[in-house]
N, C-alpha and C positions, 0 to 999 in steps of 0.2 A: 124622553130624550136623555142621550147621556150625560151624565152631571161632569161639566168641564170642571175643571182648577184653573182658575185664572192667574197669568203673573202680568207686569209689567209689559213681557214680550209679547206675550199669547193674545193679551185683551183685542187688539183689534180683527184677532183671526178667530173670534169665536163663534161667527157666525159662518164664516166656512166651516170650520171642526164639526160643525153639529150636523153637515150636510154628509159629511164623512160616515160619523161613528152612528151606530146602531142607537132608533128611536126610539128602544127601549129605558126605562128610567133604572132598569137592574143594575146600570152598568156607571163607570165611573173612569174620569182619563184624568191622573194624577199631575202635580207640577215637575213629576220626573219623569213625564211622558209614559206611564203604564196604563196600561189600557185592561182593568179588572172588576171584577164584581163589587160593588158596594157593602152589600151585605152574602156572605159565602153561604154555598144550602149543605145541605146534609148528606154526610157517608153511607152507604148501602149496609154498613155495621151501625146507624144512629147517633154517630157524633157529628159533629159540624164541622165544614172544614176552618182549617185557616190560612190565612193565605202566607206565602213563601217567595217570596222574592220576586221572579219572572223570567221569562227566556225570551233568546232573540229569535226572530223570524228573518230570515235576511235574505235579499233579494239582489244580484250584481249590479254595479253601477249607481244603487241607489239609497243604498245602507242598509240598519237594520230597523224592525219596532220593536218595543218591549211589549208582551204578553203577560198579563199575570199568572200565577198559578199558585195551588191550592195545596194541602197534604191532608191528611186526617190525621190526629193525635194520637189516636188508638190504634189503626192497623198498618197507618204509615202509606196507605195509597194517593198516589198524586194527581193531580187532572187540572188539565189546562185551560182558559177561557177559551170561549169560540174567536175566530181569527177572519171570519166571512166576509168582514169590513176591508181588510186586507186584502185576500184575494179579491173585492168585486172592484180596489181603486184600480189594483195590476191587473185585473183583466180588460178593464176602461183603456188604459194604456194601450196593451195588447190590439182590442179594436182598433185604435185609433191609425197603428204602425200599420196594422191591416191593412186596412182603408187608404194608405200613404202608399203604400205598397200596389193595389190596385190602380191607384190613379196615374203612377210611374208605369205599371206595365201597358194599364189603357193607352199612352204615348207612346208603347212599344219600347222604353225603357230597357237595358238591357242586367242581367240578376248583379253584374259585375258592377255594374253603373249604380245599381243600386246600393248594393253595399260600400261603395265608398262615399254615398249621398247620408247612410245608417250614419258613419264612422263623425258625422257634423253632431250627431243625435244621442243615441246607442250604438255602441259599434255592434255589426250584426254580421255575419258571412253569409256569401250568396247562396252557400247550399241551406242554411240554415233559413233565406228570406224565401229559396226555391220552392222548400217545403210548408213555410205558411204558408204562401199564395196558393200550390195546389191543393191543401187543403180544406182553403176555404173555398176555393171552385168545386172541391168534389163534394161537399156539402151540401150545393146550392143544387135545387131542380128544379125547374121549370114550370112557373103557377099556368095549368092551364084552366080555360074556359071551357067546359064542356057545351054551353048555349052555342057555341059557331053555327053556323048556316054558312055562312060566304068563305073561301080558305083560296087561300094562295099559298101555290106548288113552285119548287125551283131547283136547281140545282149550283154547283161553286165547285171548282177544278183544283182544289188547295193539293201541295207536295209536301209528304214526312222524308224530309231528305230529297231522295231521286225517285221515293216510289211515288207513284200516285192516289191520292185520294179522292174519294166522292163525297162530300158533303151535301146532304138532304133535307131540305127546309120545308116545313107548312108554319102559315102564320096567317093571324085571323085576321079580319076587314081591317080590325081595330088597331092591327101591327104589334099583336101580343103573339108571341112565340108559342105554337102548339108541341112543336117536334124540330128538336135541330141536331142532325147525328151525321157519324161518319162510317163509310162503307167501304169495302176494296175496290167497287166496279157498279154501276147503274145498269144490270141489268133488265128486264121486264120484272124475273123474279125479283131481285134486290127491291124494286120499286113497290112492288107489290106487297113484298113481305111488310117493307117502310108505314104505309099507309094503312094499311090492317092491323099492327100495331095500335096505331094513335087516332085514328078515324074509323067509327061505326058505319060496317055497310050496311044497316038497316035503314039510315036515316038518308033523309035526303038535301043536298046539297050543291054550289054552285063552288066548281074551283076555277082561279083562272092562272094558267102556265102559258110559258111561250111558244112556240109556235112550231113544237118538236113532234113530229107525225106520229112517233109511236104511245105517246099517252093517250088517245082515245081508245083504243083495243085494252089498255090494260085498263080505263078508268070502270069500262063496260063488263068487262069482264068480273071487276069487283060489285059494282054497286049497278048494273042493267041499267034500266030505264030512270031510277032513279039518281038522276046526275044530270047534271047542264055542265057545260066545257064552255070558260073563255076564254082564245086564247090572243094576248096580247098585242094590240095595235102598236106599239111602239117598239115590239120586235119586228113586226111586221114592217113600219117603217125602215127600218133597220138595215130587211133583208132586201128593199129593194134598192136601198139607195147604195147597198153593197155590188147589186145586179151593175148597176151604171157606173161603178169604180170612179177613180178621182180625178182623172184627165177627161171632162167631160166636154162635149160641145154644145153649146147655147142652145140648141134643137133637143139635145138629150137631158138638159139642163129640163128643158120646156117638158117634155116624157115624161119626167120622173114625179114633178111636181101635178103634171095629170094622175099620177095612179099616188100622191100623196092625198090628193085632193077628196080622195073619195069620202073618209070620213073626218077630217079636220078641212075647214074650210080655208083654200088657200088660194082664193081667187085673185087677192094686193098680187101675190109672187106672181101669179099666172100673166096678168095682165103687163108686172114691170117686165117678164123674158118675152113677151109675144110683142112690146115697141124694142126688145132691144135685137130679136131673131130679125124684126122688120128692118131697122137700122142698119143691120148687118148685111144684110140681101142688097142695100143701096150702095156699098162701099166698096171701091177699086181698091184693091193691093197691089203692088209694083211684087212683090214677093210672098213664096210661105212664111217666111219670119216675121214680116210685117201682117199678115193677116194672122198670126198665132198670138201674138204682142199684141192686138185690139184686141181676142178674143180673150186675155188672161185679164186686162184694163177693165174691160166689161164686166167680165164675172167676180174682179175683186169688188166693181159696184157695185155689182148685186148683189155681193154678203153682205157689206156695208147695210146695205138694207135692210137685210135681213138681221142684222144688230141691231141697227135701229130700233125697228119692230118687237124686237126679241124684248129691249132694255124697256121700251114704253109699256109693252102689257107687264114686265113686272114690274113697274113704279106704280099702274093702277092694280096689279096683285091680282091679274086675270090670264086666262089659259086661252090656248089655241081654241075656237068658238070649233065647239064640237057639230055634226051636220046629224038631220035626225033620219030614222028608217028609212023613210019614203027617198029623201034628198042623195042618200048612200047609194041605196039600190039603183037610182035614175044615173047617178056617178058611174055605177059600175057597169049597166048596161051600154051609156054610149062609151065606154071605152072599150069591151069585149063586142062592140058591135065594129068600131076601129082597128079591131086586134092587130088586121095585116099590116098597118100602116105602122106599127111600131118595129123595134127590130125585134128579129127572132128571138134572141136570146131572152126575153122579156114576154113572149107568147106561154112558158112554162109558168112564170111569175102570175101573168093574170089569171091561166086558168087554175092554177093552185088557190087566188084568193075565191076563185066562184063555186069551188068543190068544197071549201073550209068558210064559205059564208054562213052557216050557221053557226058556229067556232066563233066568227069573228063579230054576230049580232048580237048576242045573246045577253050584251050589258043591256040593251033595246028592252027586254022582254022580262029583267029582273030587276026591281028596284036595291037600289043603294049597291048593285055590283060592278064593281072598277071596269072600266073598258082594257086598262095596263096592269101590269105586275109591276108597276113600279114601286109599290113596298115591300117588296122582298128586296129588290135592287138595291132601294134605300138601306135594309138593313144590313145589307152585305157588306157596303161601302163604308156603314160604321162601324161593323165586327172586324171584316177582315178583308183589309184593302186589295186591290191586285198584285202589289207589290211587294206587300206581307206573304203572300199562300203560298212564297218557295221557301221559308225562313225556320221551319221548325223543324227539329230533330225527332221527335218524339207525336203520337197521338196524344196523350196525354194533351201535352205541350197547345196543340193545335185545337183541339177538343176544348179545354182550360181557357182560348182566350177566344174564343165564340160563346162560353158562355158568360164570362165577362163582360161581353156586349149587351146582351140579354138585363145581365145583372142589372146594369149602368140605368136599362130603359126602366128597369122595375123601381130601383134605390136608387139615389144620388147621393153615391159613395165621396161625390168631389167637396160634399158640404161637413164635417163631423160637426155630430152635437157637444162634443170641448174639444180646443187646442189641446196639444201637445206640454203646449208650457203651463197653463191652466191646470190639468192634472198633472205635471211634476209639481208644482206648486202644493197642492193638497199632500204630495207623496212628504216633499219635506216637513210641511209640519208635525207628521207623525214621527218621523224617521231621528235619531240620537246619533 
């Protein structure tokens, strides 16, 4: 350990100092704050040095330290103690701005906001905060697992400017990032090149993407028979509840919750529209205003419900009671045996889920494989909101805070191992 000098001021900070300086016993930190050898070694011509005063090292904003240094007697060569103590408190700093720095931009912070947030601290300019933060983003790669088996596919619509961009996501069961890149355009090739990259088509595996017709041709075309596809019920809900648009009638209301039904069990909803379609049937209106004004009464009580419902499974922390193989397929038989009774427009819908029912079974048939994509969704939502994906100028730019998101999931950049004030503190007991 280095051999402090203690005075009257120093004594209570001795046991920081020692956390500081180098645990070496070589070395020695004087009551005039020098920081040099104890005993000096020997010139490369065999004399010994002695030591010579000291030099400053000096850092803006925060003064200087004294350094020892050395001469030799005989041939006059000089040399300076090591300084590493120094550089490792200000690179602690460094981090720490870093870190301050990320967690401002993770709020979407802007470089300009941020520099006058520095000017409280270290005064810093925004190009100068621009360029840490990209550098430590291009630093950062992506820890993958090559163990995957299950992978989730996706894509995200972000703009550099006015152009368009394609961001392409795989992320494993576990929600650890395999591959997250940006492209001019999604097409087959684009997709294809994507996943031959960062996925072995040797190997066999289960991904599941939404509900986009053209990735089974390219997934087959890569990896043949070796591949299971599932693709996501929660798009699927999605698209039909989009088929039935938002002025609906309490009959279509009834429809939709039939082909929701298939595999989440929704038989509460089914049962509350089939007394209120029956309720309806028994009631005179003097007018269409008055029968349009029961029917919006009605359906605001049946979201109400459906909050209800919504708010109770998550206080007991339980999901839509999912329905098994057999219960689906019985689902989807007596609806496609109904088909005509529904409207037209919804005859393309059913028979797409019965042509894409292996697509859609396939969590059935593999253990521990998501029925949804809803972890990609998830991740998207924390990287880069919808509201975000028109705001950057630059790939870079857009590139840099997708993997910031990543980072955030790996590090918890929002906790540093010291304040800020903590190591200024260490900095001034050195500093004169």
């Amino acid at each position: 350990m280095t051999e402090i000098h203690t005075t009257f001021f120093n004594f209570s900070e001795v046991t920081l100092l020692s956390e500081i300086l180098p645990k070496s016993s070589e070395y020695e930190f004087t009551v005039d704050k020098i920081f040099r050898r104890r005993e000096t070694s020997y010139c490369t011509c065999g004399y010994r040095y002695v030591h010579n005063g000291y030099d400053y090292v000096r850092k803006k904003h925060f003064g200087k330290v004294k350094i020892g240094k050395c001469i030799c007697p005989a041939c006059g060569k000089q040399v300076n103690e090591d300084k590493t103590f120094w550089k490792t408190i200000l690179a602690k700093w460094q981090e720490t701005i870093t870190d301050l720095v990320k967690v401002l931009r993770n709020s979407h912070t802007a470089y300009r906001a941020i520099s006058s947030i520095m000017n409280f601290i270290v005064p810093c300019g925004k190009d100068t905060i621009y360029g840490m933060f990209n550098k430590e983003m291009d630093r950062y790669k992506y820890s993958v697992n090559e163990s995957f088996v299950i992978i989730h596919y996706d894509e995200q619509h972000p703009k550099h400017g006015r152009n368009q961009k394609f961001r392409l996501t795989l992320l494993g069961v576990n929600g650890e990032v395999i591959a997250d890149e940006l492209y001019d355009n999604k097409t087959k090739e684009t997709i294809k090149e994507f996943l031959l990259k960062h996925l072995d088509p040797s190997k066999e595996l289960v991904i599941i993407t939404d509900c986009d017709n053209s990735y089974p041709s390219v997934f087959k075309e890569i990896w043949g028979n070796r591949i299971r596809h599932q693709k996501c019920l929660l798009h699927l809900n999605k698209l039909i509840c989009k088929d039935f648009g938002k002025n609906t009638s309490l009959q279509d209301e009834y429809n939709k919750y039939l082909l929701l039904n298939i595999f989440y069990d929704r038989s509460s909803e089914l049962k509350k529209l089939e007394q209120m379609v029956k309720k309806f049937g028994g009631e005179k209106f003097a007018s269409n205003k008055e029968r349009w004004e029961w029917i919006c009464k009605t359906k605001k009580e049946f979201w109400d419900y459906l909050k209800k419902g919504e708010n109770m499974r998550r206080r007991k922390k339980k999901n839509l009671k999912q329905r098994s193989l057999k219960e689906a397929e019985e689902k989807l038989a007596g609806i496609f045996f109904q088909k005509r009774l529904f409207p037209k427009k919804l005859w393309k819908r059913i028979d797409m889920i019965k042509e894409n029912w292996d697509y859609f079974t396939t969590f059935y048939h593999v253990e521990g494989c998501p029925a949804t994509n809803n972890a990609i969704e998830n991740f998207y939502s924390t990287s880069l909101k919808t509201h975000r994906k028109k705001q950057f100028r630059s790939d870079r730019g857009l590139y840099n805070q997708m993997k910031l998101a990543a980072l955030k999931r790996e590090v918890n950049f929002e906790k540093p191992k010291e304040s800020l004030f903590w190591i200024f503190l260490k900095i001034r007991l050195l500093v004169t």
